[in-house]
mmCIF file of the C-alpha atoms, coordinates in Angstrom:
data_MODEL
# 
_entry.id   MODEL 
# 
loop_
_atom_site.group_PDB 
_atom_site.id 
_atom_site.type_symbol 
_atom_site.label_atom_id 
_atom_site.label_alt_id 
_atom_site.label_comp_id 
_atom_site.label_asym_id 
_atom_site.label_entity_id 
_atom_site.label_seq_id 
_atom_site.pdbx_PDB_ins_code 
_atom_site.Cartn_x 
_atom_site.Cartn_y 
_atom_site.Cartn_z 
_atom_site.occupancy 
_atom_site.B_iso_or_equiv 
_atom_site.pdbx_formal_charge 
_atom_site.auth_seq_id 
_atom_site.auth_comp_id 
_atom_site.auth_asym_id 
_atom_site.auth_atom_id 
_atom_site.pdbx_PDB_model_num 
ATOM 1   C CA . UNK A 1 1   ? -97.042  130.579 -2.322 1.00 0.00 ? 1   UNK A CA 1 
ATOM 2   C CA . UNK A 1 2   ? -93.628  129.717 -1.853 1.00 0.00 ? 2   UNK A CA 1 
ATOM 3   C CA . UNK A 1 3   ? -92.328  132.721 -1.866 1.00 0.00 ? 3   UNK A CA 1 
ATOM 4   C CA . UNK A 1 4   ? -94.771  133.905 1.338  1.00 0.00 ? 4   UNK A CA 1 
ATOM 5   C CA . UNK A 1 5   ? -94.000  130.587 3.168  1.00 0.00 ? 5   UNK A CA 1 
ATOM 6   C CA . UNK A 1 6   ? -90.129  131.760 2.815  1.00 0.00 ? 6   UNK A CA 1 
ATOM 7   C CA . UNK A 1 7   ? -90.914  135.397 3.853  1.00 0.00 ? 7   UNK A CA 1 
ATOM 8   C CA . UNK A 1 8   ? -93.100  133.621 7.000  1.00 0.00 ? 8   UNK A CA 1 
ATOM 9   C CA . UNK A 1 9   ? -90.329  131.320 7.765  1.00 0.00 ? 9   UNK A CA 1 
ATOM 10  C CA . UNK A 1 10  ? -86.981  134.242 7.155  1.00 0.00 ? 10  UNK A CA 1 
ATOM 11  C CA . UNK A 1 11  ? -89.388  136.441 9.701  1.00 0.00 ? 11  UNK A CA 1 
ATOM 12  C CA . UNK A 1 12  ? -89.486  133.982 12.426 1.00 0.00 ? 12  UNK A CA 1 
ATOM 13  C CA . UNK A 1 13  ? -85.984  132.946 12.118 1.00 0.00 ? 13  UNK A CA 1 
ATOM 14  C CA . UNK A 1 14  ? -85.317  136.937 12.576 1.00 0.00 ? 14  UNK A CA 1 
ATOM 15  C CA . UNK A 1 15  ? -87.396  136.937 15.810 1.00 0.00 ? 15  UNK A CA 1 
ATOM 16  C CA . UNK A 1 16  ? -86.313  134.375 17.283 1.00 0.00 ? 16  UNK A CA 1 
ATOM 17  C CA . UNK A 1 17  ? -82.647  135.093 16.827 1.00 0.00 ? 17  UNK A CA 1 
ATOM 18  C CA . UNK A 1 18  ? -82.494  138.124 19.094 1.00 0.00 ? 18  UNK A CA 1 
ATOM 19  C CA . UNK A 1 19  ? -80.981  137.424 22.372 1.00 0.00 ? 19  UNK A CA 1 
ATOM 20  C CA . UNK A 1 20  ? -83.802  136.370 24.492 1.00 0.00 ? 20  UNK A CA 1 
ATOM 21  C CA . UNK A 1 21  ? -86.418  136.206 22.144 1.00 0.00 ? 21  UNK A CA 1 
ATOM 22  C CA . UNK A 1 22  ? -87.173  132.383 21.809 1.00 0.00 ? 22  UNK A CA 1 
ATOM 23  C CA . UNK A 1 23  ? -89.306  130.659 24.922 1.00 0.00 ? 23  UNK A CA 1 
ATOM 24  C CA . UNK A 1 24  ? -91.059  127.805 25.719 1.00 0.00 ? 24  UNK A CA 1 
ATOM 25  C CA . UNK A 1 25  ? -94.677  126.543 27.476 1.00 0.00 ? 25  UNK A CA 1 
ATOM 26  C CA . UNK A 1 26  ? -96.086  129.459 25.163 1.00 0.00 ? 26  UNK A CA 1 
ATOM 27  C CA . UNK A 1 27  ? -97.036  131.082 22.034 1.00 0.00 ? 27  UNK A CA 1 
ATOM 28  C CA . UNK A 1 28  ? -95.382  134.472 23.083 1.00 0.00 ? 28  UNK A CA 1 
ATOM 29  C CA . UNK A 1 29  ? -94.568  136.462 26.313 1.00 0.00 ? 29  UNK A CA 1 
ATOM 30  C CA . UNK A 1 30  ? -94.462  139.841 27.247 1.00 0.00 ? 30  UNK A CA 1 
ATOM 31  C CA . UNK A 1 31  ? -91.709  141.956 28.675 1.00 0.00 ? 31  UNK A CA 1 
ATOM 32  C CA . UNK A 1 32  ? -92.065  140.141 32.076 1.00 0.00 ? 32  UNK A CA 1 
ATOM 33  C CA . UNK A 1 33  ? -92.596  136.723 31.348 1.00 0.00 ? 33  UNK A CA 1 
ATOM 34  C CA . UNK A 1 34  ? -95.970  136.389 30.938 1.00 0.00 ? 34  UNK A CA 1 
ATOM 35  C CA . UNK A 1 35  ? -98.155  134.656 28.422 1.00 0.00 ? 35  UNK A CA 1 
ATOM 36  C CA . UNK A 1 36  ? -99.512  136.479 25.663 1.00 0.00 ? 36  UNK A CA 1 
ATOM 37  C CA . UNK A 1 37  ? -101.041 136.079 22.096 1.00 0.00 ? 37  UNK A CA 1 
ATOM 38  C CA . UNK A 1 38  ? -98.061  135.522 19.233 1.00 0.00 ? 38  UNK A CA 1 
ATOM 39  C CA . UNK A 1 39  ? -99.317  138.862 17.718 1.00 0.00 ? 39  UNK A CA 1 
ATOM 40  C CA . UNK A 1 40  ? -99.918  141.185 20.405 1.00 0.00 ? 40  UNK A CA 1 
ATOM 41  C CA . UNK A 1 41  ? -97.497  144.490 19.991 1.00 0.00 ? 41  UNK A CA 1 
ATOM 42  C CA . UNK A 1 42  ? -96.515  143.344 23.891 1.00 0.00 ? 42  UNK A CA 1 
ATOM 43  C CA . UNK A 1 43  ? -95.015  140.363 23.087 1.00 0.00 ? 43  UNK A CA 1 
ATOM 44  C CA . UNK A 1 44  ? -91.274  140.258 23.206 1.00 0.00 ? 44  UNK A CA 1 
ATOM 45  C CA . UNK A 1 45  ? -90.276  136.338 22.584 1.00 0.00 ? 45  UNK A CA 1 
ATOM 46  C CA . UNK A 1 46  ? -92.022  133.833 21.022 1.00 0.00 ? 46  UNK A CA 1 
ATOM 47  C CA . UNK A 1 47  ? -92.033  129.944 20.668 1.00 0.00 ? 47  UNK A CA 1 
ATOM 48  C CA . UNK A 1 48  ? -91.659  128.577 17.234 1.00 0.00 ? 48  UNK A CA 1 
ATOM 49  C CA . UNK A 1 49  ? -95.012  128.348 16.681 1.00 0.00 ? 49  UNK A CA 1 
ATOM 50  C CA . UNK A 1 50  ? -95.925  131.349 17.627 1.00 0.00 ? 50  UNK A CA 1 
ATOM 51  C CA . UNK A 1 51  ? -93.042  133.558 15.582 1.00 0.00 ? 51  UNK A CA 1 
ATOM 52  C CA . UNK A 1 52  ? -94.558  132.050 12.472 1.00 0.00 ? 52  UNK A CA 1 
ATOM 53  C CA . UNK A 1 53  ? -97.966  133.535 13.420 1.00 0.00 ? 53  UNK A CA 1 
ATOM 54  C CA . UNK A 1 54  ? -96.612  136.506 13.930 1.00 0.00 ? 54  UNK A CA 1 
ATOM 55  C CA . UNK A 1 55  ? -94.013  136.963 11.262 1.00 0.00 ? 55  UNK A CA 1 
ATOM 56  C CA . UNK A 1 56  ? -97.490  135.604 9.152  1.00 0.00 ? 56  UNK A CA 1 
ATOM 57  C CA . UNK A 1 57  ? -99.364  138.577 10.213 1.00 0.00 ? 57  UNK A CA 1 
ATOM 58  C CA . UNK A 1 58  ? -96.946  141.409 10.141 1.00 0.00 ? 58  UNK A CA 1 
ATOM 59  C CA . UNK A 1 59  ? -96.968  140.815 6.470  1.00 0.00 ? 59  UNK A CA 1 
ATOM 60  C CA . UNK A 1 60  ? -100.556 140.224 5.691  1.00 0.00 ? 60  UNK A CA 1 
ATOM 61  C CA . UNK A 1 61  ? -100.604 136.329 5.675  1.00 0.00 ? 61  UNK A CA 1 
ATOM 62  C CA . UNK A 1 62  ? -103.355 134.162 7.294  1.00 0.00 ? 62  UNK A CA 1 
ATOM 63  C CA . UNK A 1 63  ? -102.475 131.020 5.972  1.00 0.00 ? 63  UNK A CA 1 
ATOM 64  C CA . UNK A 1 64  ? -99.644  129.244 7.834  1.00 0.00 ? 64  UNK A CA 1 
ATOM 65  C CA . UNK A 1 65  ? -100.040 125.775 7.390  1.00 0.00 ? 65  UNK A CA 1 
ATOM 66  C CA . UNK A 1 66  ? -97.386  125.221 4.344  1.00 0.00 ? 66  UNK A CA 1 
ATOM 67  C CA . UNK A 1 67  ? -94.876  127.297 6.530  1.00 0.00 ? 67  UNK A CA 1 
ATOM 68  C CA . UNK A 1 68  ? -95.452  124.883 9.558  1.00 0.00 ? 68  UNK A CA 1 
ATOM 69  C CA . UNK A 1 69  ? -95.605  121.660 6.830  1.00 0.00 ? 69  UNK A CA 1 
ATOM 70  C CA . UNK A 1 70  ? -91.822  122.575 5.994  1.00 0.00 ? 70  UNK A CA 1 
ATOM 71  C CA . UNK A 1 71  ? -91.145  122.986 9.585  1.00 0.00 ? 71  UNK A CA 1 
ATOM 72  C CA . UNK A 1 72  ? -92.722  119.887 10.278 1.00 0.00 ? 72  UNK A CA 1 
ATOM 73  C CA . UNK A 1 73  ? -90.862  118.396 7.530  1.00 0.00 ? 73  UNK A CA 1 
ATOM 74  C CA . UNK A 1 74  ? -87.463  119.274 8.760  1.00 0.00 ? 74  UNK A CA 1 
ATOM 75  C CA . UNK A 1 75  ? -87.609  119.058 12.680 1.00 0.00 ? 75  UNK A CA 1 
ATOM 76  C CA . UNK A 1 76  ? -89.296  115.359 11.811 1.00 0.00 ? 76  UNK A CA 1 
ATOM 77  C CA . UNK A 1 77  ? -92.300  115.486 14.530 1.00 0.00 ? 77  UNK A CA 1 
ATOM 78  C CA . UNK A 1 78  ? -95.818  116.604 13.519 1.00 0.00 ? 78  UNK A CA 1 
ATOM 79  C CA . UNK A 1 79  ? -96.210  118.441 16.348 1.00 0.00 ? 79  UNK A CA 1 
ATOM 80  C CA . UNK A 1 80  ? -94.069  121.788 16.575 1.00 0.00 ? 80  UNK A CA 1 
ATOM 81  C CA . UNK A 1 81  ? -95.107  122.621 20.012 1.00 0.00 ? 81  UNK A CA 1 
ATOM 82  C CA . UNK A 1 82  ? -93.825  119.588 21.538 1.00 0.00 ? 82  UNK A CA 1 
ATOM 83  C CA . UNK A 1 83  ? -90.261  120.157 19.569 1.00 0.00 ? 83  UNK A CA 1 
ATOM 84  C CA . UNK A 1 84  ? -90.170  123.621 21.048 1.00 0.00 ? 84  UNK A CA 1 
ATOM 85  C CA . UNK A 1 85  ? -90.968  122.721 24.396 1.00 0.00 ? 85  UNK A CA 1 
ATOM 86  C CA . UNK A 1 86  ? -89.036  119.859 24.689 1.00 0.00 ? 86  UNK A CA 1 
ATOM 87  C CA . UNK A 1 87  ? -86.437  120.754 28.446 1.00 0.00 ? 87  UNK A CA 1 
ATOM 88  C CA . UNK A 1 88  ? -83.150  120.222 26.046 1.00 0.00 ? 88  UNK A CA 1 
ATOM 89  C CA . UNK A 1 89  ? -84.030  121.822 23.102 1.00 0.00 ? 89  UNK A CA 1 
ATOM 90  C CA . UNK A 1 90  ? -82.426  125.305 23.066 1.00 0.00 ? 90  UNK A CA 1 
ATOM 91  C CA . UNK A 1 91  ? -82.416  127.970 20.382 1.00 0.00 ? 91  UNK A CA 1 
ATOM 92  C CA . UNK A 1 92  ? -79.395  127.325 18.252 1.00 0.00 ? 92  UNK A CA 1 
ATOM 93  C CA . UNK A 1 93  ? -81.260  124.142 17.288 1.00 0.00 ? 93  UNK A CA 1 
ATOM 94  C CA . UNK A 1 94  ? -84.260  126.049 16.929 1.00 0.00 ? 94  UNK A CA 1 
ATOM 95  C CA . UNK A 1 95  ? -82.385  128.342 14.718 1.00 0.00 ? 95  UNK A CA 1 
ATOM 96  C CA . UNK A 1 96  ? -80.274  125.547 12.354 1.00 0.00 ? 96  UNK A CA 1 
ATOM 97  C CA . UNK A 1 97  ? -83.868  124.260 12.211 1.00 0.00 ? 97  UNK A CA 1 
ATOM 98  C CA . UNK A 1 98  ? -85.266  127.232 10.526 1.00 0.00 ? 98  UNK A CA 1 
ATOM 99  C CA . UNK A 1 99  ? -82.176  127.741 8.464  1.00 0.00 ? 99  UNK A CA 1 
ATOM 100 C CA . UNK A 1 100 ? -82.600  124.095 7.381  1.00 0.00 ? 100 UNK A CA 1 
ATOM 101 C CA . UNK A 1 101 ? -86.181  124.763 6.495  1.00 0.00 ? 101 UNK A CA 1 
ATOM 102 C CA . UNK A 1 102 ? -85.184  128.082 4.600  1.00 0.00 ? 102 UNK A CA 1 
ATOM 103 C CA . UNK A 1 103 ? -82.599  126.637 2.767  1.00 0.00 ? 103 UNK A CA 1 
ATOM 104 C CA . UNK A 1 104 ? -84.826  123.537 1.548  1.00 0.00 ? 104 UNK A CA 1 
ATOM 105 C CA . UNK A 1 105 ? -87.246  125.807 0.543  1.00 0.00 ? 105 UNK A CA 1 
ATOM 106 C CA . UNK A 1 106 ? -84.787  128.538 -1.947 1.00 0.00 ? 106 UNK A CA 1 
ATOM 107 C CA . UNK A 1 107 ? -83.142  124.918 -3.167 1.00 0.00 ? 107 UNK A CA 1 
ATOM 108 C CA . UNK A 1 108 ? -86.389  124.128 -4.266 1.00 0.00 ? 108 UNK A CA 1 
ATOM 109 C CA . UNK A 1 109 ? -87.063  120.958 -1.483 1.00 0.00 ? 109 UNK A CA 1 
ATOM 110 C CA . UNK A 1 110 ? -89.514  122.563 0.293  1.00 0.00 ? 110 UNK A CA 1 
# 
């Protein structure tokens, strides 16, 4: 288990650290802005949330609630949604979180 909740969470980070490819007020957008579902082959950025579903199933996962638990964990606030889409948050703190969550996790914290 922990090993798939760090493969979930090293997935996201990925995502979400190409330029452009974190957002907010949704799970995932396409190419031109517009909503879509985390795992549609359109989407091309992602809120937190939503990179976790999607880094879950590229690699076969369902389960993500121990992935978001660590997540929750770190970033201190049960819900992630409201972290993401908070107007000052901006991706290098969504990134430290999810290196901070990774890091936890290989140390054995997690």
């Amino acid at each position: 288990m922990k090993e798939d909740t760090l493969a979930i969470l090293k997935q996201a980070r990925e995502l979400l650290s190409r330029e452009g490819a974190w957002t907010q007020k949704a799970y995932a957008r396409d190419a031109k802005g517009f909503p879509c579902f985390a795992t549609e082959k359109c989407a091309t950025c992602w809120c937190v949330y939503g990179a976790i579903q999607a880094a879950a199933e590229s690699q076969g996962f369902n389960d993500i609630n121990d992935a978001t638990d660590v997540l929750r964990d770190v970033i201190g606030i049960f819900s992630i949604s409201i972290w993401n889409d908070h107007p000052r948050r901006q991706v290098g703190s969504v990134l430290r979180a999810f290196n901070k969550a990774i890091k936890e996790l290989e140390q054995g914290n997690g």
